[in-house]
N, C-alpha and C positions, 0 to 999 in steps of 0.2 A: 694467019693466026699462028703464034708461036707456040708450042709445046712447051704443055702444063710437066713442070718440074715435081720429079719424085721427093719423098721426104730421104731420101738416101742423097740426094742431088742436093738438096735444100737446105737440108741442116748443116751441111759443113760452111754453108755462107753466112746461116745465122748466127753458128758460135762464133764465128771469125767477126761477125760485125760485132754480137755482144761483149768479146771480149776486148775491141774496141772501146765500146763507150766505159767499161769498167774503168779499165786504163787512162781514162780521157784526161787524168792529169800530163799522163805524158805525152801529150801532144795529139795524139790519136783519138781522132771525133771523128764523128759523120756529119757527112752537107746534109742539108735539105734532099737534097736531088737522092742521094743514098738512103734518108729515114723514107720519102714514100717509096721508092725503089723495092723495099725490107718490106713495109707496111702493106702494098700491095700483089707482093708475093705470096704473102701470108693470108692476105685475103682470099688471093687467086685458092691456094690449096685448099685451104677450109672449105671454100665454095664449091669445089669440083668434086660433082658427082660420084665420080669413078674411082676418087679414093677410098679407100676403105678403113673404116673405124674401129675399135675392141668393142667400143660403146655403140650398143646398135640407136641412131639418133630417132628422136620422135619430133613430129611437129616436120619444118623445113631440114633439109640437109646439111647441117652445120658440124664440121670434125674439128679439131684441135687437142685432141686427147695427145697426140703420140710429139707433137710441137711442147705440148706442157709440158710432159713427162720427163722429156730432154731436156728442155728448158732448168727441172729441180734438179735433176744430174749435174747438170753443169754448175750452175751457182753453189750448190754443196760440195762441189770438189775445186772451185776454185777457192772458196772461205775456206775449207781445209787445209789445201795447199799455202795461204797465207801464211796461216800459223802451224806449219806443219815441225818448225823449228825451233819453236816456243821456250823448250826445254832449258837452249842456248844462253834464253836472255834472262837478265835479272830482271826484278821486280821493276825497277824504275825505267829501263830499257824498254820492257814491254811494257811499260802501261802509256808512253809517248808511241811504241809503236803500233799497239791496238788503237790510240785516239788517232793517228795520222790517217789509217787505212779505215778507222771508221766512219770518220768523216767523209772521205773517197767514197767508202761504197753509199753512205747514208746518201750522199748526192747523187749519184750515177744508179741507183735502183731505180727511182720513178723514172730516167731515163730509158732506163731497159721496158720498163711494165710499158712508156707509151711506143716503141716498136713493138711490142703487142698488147696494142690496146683492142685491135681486132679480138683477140679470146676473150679479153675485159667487157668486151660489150656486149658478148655474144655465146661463147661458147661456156665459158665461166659462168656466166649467167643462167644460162641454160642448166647445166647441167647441179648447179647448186637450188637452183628453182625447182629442179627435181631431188632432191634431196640428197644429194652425193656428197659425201664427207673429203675431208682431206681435200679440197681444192679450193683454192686462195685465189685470190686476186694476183697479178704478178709481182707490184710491190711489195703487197704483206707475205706472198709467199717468200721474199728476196728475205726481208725482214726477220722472220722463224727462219730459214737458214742461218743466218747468220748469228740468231741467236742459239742454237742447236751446235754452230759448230766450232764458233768462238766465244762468243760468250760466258756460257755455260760450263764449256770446260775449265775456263781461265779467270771465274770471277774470284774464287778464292785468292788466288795472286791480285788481280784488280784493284779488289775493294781492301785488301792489308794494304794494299800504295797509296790508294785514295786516301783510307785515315789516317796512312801518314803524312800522307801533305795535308792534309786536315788540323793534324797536330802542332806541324809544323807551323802554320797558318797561324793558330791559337797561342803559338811561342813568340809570335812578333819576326818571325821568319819567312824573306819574302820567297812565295812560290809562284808554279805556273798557273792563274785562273781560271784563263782561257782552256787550259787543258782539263783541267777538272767540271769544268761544266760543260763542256761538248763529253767528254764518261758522261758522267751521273745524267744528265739529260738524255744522254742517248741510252740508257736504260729505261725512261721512260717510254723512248721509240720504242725500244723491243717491244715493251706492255702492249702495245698494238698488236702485236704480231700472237699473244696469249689474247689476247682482246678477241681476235678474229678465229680461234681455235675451239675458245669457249662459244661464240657465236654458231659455229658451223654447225653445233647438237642443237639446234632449237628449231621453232618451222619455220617453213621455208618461207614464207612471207616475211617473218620478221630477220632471218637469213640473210634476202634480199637486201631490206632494208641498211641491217648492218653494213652489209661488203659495198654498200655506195658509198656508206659514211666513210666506210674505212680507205675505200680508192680514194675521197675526196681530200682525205687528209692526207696522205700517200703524196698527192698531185701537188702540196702546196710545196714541195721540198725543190718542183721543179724549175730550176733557175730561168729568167724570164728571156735568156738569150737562146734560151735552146729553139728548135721548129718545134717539138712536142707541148710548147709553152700554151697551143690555145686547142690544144683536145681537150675534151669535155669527160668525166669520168659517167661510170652509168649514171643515168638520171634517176635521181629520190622521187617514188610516187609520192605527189601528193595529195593520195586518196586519204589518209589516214595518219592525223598531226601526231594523235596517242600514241602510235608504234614509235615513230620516228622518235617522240622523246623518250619512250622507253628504252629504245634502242641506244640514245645519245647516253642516258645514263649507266645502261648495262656498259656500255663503253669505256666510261671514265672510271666506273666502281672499276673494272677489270684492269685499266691498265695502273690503278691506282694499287690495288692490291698485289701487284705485280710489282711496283717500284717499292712496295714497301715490304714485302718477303724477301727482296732480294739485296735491297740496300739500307734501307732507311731503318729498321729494326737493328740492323749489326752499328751503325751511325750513332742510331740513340743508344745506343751502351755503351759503345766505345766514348762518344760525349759524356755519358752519367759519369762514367769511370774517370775521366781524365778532370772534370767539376770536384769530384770528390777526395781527390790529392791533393788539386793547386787547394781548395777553399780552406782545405783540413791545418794544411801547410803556411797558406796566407795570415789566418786568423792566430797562428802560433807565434806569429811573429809583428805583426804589425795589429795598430788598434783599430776600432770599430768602424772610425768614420773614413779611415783607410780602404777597411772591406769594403764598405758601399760603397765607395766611387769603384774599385775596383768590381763588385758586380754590375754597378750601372754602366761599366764601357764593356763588361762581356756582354752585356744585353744586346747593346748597339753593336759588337762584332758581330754579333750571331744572328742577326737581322742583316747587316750588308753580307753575311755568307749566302744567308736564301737569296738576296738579289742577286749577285756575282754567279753562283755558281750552283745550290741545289736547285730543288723541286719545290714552285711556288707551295705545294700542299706538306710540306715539312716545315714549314713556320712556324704551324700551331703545335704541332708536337715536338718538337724541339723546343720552343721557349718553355713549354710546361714542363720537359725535362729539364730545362733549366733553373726553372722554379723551383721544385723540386728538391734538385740539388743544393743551388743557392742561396735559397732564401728558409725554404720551409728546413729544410735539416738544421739550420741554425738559428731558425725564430726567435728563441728563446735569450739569445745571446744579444741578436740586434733590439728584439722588445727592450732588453734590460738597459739601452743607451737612453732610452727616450725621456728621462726624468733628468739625466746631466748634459742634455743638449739644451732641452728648455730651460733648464737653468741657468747656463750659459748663451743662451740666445741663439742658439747655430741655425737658422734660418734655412741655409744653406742645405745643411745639412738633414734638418729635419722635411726637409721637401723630400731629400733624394728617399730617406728613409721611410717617407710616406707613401711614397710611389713607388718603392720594392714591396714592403709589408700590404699593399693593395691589390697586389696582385696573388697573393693563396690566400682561401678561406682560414677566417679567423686569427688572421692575421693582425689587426687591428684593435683588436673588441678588449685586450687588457689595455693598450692607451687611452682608449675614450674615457675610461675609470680616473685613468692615472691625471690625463689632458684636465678633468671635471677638476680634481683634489688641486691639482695646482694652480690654477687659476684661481679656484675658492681663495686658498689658503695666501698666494699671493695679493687679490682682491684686501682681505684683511690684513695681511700685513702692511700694505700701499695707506689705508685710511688711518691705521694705526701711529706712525708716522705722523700724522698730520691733525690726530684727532682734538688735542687741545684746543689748537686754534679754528679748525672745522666746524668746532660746534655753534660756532657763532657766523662764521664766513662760509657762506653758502656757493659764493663763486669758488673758493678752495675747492669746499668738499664735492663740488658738481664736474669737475676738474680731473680732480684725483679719480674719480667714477669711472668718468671717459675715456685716462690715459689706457687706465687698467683694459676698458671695453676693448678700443683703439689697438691697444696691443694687441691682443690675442684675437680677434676680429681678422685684421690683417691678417694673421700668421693661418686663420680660418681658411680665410681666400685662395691666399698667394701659395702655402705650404700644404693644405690639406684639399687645396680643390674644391673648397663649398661641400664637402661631406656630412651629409645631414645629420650623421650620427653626433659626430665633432660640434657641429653646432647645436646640436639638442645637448648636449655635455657642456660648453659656454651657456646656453642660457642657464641652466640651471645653477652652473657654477655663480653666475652674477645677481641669480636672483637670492641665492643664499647670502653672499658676501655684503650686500648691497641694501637686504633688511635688517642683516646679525651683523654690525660689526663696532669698534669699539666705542665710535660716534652715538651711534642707537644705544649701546651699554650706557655709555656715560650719562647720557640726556634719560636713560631707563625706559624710554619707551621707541615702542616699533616701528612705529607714526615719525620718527624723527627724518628719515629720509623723503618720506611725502612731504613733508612740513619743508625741509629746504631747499627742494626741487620746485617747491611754489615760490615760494624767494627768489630760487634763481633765475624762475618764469617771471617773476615782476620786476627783477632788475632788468632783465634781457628786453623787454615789454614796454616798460618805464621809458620816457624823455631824459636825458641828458646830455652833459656834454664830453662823453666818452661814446656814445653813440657811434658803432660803427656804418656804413653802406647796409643798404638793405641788403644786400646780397649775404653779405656776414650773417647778419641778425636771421636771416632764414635759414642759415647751415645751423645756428645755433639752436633754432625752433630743433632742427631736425636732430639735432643731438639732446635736446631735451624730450624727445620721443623716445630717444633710444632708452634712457633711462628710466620713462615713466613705463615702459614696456614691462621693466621687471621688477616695478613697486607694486608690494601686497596689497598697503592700505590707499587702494586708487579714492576712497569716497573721503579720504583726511586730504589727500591731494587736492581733491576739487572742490572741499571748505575752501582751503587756504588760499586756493588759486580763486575762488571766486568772490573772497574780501578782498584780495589784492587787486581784482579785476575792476570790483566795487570803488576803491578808492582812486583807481585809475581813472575810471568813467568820472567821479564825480568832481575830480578835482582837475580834467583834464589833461593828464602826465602823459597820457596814449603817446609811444611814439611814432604809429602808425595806425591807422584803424585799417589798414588792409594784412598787417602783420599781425593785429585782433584776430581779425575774420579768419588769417591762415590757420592759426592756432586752435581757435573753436573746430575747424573744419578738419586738422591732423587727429583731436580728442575724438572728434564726433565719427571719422572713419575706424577708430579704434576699440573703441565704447559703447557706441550705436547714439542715436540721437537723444536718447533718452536724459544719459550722462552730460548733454549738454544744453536741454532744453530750455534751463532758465540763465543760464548764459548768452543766448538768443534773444530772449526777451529782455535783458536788461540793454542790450543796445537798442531796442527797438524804443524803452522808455528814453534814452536820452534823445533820438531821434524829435520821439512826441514835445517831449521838455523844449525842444529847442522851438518847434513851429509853437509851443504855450507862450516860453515868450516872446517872442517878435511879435504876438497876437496883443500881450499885456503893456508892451510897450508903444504899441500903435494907439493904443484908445490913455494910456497915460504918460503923461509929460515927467519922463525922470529927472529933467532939468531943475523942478520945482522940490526933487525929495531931495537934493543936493547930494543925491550918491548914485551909482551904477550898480541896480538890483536886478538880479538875477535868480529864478529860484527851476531846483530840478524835483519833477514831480517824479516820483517812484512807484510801483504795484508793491505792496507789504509784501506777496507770496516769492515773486520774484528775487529779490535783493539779499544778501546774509547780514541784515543790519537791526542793530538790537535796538530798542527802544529807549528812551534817554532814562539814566541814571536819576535825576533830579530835574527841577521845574530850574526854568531861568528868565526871566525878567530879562526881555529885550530891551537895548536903551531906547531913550526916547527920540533920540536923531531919527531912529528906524523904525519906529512903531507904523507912521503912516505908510513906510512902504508894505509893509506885513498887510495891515487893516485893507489895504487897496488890491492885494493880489488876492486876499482871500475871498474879498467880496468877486472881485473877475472871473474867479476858478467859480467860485458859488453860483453865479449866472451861465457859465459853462458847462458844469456837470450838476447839474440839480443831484442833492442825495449822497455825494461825497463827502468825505469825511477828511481834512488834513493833518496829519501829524505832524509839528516840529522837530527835527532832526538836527537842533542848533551845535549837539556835540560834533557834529560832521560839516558843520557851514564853515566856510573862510572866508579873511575879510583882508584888504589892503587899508594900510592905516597912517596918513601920512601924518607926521611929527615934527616939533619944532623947540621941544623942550631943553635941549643939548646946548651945550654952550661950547660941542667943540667940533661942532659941522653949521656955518651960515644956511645952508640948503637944509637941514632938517634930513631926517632918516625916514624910508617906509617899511614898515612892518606887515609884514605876512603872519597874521595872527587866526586863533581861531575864533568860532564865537563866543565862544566862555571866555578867552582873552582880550577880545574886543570889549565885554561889558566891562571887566577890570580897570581897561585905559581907559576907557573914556569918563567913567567914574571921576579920573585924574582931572579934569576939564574942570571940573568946580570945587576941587578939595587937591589943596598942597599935599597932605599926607591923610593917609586911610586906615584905620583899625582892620584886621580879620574880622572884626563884628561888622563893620560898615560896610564891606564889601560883599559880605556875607545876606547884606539886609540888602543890598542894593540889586545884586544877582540875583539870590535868591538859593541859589547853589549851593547843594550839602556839603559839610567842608570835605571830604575826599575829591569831588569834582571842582573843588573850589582850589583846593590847595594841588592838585593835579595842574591846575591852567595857572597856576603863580608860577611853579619850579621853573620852569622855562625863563620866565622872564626875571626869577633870582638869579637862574645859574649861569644868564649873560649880562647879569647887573645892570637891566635896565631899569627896578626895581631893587630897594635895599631896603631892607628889614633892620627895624629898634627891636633886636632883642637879645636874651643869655643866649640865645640857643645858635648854634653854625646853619647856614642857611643850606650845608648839604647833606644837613638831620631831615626826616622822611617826620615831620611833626607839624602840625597846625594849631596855634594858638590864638585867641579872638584877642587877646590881649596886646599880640601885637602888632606894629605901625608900620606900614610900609609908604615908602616915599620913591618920586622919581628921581633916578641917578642922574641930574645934569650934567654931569663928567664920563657919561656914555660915551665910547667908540667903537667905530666901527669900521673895517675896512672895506663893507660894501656900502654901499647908499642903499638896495633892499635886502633887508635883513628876514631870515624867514626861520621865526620862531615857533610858527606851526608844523613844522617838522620834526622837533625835536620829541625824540620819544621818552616818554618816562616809563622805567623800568618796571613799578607794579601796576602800569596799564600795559607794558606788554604782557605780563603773567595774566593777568586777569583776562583778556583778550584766547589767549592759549586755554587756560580753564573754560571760557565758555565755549570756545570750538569745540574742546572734547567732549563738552557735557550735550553738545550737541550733535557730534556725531556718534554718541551711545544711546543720545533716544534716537536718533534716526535708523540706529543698525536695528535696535531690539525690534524696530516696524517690519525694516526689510526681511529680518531671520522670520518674525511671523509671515507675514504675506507670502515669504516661500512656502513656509512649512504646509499654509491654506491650501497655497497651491498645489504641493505633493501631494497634498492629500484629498485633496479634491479630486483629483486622477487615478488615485491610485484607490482611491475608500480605505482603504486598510494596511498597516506595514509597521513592520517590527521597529524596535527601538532605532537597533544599528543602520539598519537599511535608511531610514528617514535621515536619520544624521548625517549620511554618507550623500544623500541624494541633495541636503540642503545644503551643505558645504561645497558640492559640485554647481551649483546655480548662483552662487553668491561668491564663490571666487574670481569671480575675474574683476570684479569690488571691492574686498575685505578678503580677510581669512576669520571667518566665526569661531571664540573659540566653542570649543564643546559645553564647557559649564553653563554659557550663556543660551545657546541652543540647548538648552534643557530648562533654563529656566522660563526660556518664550513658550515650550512645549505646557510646561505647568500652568505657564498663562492661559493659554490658548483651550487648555481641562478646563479651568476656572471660568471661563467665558464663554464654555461649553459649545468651542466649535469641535474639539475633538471628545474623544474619552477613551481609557482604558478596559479592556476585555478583562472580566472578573476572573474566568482561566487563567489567561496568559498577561500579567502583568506589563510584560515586554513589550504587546501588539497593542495598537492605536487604532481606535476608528472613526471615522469621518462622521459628524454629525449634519446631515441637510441643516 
């Protein structure tokens, strides 16, 4: 057996090999054959008995006290001696020659710690498990040297070079990256080295746990070429997960606080300072939309600076010092572009400017004001524009609605992100412009936008031959959603929309009964079913209608009536259909088909009752009275103009009195069903008066015009609308939907009050106006006069004290 070597023997081989691997740039490493060689000489000493220790050992025999002790000697006079000459060099000299040699040692420490990994696992352990201060692992102790004796003394020089190449960087001057991020990073290393310092005061169990973590991370720097590549650092108990993460995070908090006492605080002021020149400078000389591109590419520099080269945890405080600086110092200045960008449309721009001002509080909150006002006030001026001819062209004015929506919609999206705030500002903005504007003045009332939003639902709705692909027609539904979205008077909407529906059904113009069904089903998810319940049921009647006749035509020979009769049975509750103005005298060609369906319907429904609805019947009427079509012409008439022609069949020429006695038709309905057929001179009136005077005289003669033409062969005269049946039409919707509001204002108010039993004036009014808006907007006068009702009919009543308070009556 060979003779156990003295530590006087011993150490001059260890510093000789240590300073070896230091050096291992210059060619000077250790074999394999030489690391266990080191490793178990080291072992050999520790182990043997007979040496003797300062530290009397407890437990097994284990020494290394006096191998450590040398150990920090030497590494502290070798970092010394690096920079022993420091003085020499300038700022930029040394700050590439502390990176060169920090790098050097940064790799060749855990080198050194695995030649003694022997103490790392053993006596280090030992002796920090009993509670002994000042003694590190050998890499972090490598680490606190180096921070003790370069570092520290030299950061002041350091960190002046760093932010000058920093500056330099932010001048558009190219520098070293590489060198700046092996510095600044490697300040984070050191924070290990404070990390395990603050560690060593705590117990020893959690002690313990630290200095594995901290060997573990140590060990990852060790290059996979080395032999030390597959020693294992002490092993983490895992008796106990809570220490361990407590420990992981006393860990990062420490080395965190350490990179930012010693770097990162002198960084961000040196950044605030150098932000607060260029911006001051910038904005003095160039415009708005300038600065913003100019802070959105500092942004993006100072993002690729933390990936290049700082500390991933300087991202967040750095961009907020750059907020700061950038955006929030000058709020005021970039808020005040936002009304001549929109004005000018800068898209572009107003993106960039949405995503700087969103990133510091309250940044935003004067645009959303300003976003609301302009959009209004654009809104009205868009319809204003247009409102003469609008008022009557409903595809215009539904148009002009959209462009406006469609504009600033997008600019919602694409520019502001879908920002809720932004779009609670648009809605509001559209629903003002959209019930107040010069269209609704002109027409004087409120109602005017519901009323031609239903128009533009029955042209869209309607069969013709401008009919786009269904595909269209459904973008279209969906743009008439958008609109009815922000109509007040939703319950004038669905009068209108449900006598247009009405004549759709009855005259069959539907261009789709599955684009019906979409449209019922968009209202009915927006409204509730409620809103659309007798919309439902009136298809459900034509359905019936249709199986009533192919029932009536199976048990009767329409062959024998010499016409194709057809009749739709309706529910009165259902339909928006008013009951005829005048009696009228069916002709006699058609009497038996009447007489024959009412008896079939009579043996069908015992107990029904039928109403004629002949102002709403159409009839094809073919003709032969022309002398300048051999084929004769067919006419699409109605039934009031049906009884007039046929009249013709036995009388050359007809009095107003004759047609009058033969219909039966009061002459407003009477002379309603002529204009039509004067004002395409199929008919020519013997009289003083111009046939496009609004007058009915019995006196005089109407004859057919045999010098009729036509450029169609069917001519459809039941189309034509006369002007005071459209007014009169209009007058009864609204007379209709004011008795139906005065119901709904009551049956609210029942209802508040039925719940509540008692409640002041204001409160009620406030409470029924909240339940009936998403319908109407009630005005107030009217909720006061349903409330008088409602006294009077003694569901409620007034408190003799308190005038103001209402109480429910059982």
């Amino acid at each position: 057996m060979s003779r156990q070597k003295t530590m006087e023997e011993l150490w001059p081989i260890l510093q000789s090999e240590t300073l070896k691997v230091l050096n291992f740039r210059s060619g000077i490493g250790l074999s394999i054959k030489d690391w266990i060689s080191l490793y178990t000489q080291i072992n050999d000493y520790c182990t043997n008995p007979r040496q003797v220790s300062r530290v009397p050992p407890t437990g097994a025999n284990i020494l290394g006290e006096e191998i450590y002790l040398r150990l920090c000697d030497f590494i502290q006079n070798y970092v010394k001696e690096l920079f022993s000459h420091s003085d020499l060099r300038s700022d930029e000299d040394l700050l590439n020659y502390y990176c060169k040699h920090w790098q050097d040692f940064n790799l060749s420490a855990p080198k050194v710690s695995n030649i003694y990994n022997y103490l790392n696992r053993y006596w280090i352990k030992r002796v920090q498990d009993d509670g002994r201060k000042n003694v590190y692992e050998i890499n972090i102790m490598c680490l606190i040297k180096w921070r003790t004796e370069a570092f520290e003394p030299l950061k002041s020089r350091l960190i002046r070079q760093i932010l000058h190449y920093i500056e330099c960087d932010r001048k558009g001057e190219v520098i070293d990256i590489s060198l700046l991020a092996h510095v600044i990073r490697g300040i984070v290393t050191l924070g290990s080295g404070t990390a395990a310092i603050n560690s060593n005061s705590s117990t020893s169990n959690s002690n313990s746990s630290n200095n594995s973590i901290l060997a573990s991370t140590a060990s990852t720097s060790t290059p996979a070429s080395t032999p030390a590549s597959t020693s294992t650092s002490t092993p983490t108990s895992n008796n106990n997960n809570n220490n361990n993460n407590n420990s992981n995070k006393a860990l990062e908090n420490s080395i965190r606080e350490y990179y930012s006492r010693e770097f990162e605080v002198i960084f961000l002021q040196a950044t605030e300072e150098f932000y607060i020149t260029e911006s001051s400078n910038f904005l003095a000389n160039n415009s708005v939309t300038e600065y913003l591109k100019k802070v959105e590419t500092r942004f993006i520099d100072e993002e690729r600076r933390v990936d290049n080269y700082l500390h991933q945890d300087s991202r967040i405080p750095l961009i907020k010092r750059c907020e700061a600086v950038l955006i929030e110092k000058h709020k005021e200045i970039i808020q005040g572009e936002f009304q001549r960008l929109l004005k000018d449309d800068k898209i572009e721009d107003l993106t960039r400017l949405y995503s700087l001002l969103c990133r510091i509080k309250d940044g935003l909150t004067p645009l959303r004001s300003q976003f609301e006002q302009y959009v209004q006030q654009f809104g009205m001026d868009a319809i204003q524009r247009v409102a003469t001819t609008a008022n009557q062209d409903a595809k215009l004015y539904i148009d002009e609605l959209l462009k406006v929506y469609v504009k600033f919609n997008d600019l919602l999206l694409h520019s502001f992100r879908g920002d809720k705030d932004f779009a609670a500002a648009l809605d509001r903005a559209c629903r003002r412009f959209i019930n107040d504007n010069a269209v609704c003045k002109e027409a004087k009332s409120a109602s005017k936008s519901a009323e031609l939003l239903a128009r533009f639902s029955d042209a869209t709705l309607k069969k013709n031959s401008k009919n786009s692909d269904e595909k269209t027609l459904e973008n279209l539904l969906d743009d008439i959603m958008v609109i009815f979205k922000y109509i007040e008077e939703k319950d004038i909407f669905m009068t209108c929309y449900s006598r247009h529906l009405s004549k759709r059904l009855i005259y069959g113009t539907s261009a789709s009964e599955d684009l019906e069904s979409t449209m019922i089903g968009k209202l009915k998810s927006t409204c509730g079913y409620e809103y659309t319940s007798k919309l439902q049921r009136m298809f459900t009647d034509i359905s019936l209608s249709k199986a009533i006749n192919e029932s009536f035509k199976k048990e009767f020979d329409m062959a024998r009536f010499g016409v194709d009769f057809s009749v739709l049975v309706l529910a009165t509750g259902s339909w928006p259909l008013q009951p005829p103005s005048s009696n009228f005298t069916v002709p006699n060609e058609l009497q038996q088909c009447f007489v024959s369906f009412q008896e079939f319907y009579g043996r069908q429904h015992s107990g029904r009752k039928l109403n004629w609805l002949h102002q709403l019947s159409k009839a094809e009427l073919k003709t032969n009275f022309t002398t300048t079509n051999k084929t004769g012409y067919t006419f699409q008439v109605t039934g009031y103009q049906l009884g007039i022609l046929i009249a013709f069949n036995s009388n050359d020429n007809c009095s107003g009195a004759q047609l009058q006695e033969i219909t039966q038709l009061v002459e407003p309905a009477l002379f309603a069903a002529l204009q039509p057929l004067l004002k395409l001179k199929i008919l020519a009136r013997n009289s003083s008066l111009k046939d496009e005077q609004h007058s009915f005289n019995k006196s005089d003669v109407y004859t057919l015009n045999s010098n009729f033409k036509s450029p169609r062969i069917k001519v459809n005269i039941s189309g034509i609308r006369v002007e005071a049946e459209e007014k009169k039409i209009q007058n009864i919707t609204q007379r209709e939907v004011d008795e139906d509001r005065k119901w709904q204002i009551q049956a609210a108010i029942v209802r508040v009050m039925k719940m509540r039993k008692s409640l002041r004036h204001t409160n009620l009014v406030a409470e029924v106006v909240n339940q009936l808006q998403s319908r109407f907007k009630p005005p107030i006068p009217l909720i006061k006069k349903c409330i008088d009702a409602l006294i009077e009919k003694e569901y409620l009543q007034r408190v003799e004290s308190e005038k103001d308070l209402y109480q429910y009556l059982a």
